[in-house]
N, C-alpha and C positions, 0 to 999 in steps of 0.2 A: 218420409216421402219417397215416392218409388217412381224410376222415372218411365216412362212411356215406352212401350216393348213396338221394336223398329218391325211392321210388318211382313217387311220383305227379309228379314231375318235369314229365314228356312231356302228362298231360292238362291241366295251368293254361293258361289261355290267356294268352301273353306278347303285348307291347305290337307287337312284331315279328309273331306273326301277326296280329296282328288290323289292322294296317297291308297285308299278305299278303293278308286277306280282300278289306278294304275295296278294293286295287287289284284283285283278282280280281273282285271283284262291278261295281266300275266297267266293265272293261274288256269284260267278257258285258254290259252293257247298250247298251255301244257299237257292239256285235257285232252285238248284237240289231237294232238300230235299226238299220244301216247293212248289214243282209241282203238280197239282191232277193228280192222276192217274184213271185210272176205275176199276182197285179193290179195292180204297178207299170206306170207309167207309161213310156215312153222317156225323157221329161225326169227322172223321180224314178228312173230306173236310173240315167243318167247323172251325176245330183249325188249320188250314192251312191257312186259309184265314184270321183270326183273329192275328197269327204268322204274316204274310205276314204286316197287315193292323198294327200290333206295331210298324214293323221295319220302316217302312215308317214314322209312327208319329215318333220315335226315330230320325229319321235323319233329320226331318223338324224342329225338337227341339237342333238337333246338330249345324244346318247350320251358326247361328248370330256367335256362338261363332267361327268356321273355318271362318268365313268372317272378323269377331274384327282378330283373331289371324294373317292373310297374312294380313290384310291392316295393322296394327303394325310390322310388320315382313319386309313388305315393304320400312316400313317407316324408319325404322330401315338402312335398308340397302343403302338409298338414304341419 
C-alpha cells in the first residue's frame, strides 16, 4: 500500500533549499563585487583578478575533502 503523495510537496521550502538559496545569494555577491568595471583602476583590475584566481584555487583544494565527506555520508546511509 503506498500512501498518498502530499501535493503541496514541491512548494514548502525545505532546509536543503534554503541552504541552495543562501549559497546562491552568497556566491552573486561574490560575483558581484569581484566584476571589472570601467572605472576600475589597473591595480583594482588586478586584485580582482588575483581575488577571483584564490577563490577558485580555494575550491579545487576544497573539492577531495566534499567528495571523501558525501561518499562517507552515503555510505553511512546505505
Amino acid at each position: 500500500m503506498s500512501e498518498p503523495v502530499n501535493s503541496q510537496q514541491g512548494e514548502e521550502k525545505t532546509p536543503k533549499s534554503g541552504a541552495l538559496d543562501e549559497a546562491r545569494q552568497t556566491y552573486q555577491a561574490v560575483d558581484n563585487f569581484l566584476t571589472i568595471r570601467d572605472t576600475d583602476s589597473t591595480l583594482l583590475m588586478a586584485g580582482k583578478i588575483l581575488l577571483r584566481l584564490l577563490g577558485i584555487f580555494i575550491m579545487i583544494l576544497l573539492s577531495p575533502f566534499l567528495l571523501i565527506g558525501l561518499t562517507i555520508a552515503f555510505a553511512a546511509a546505505l
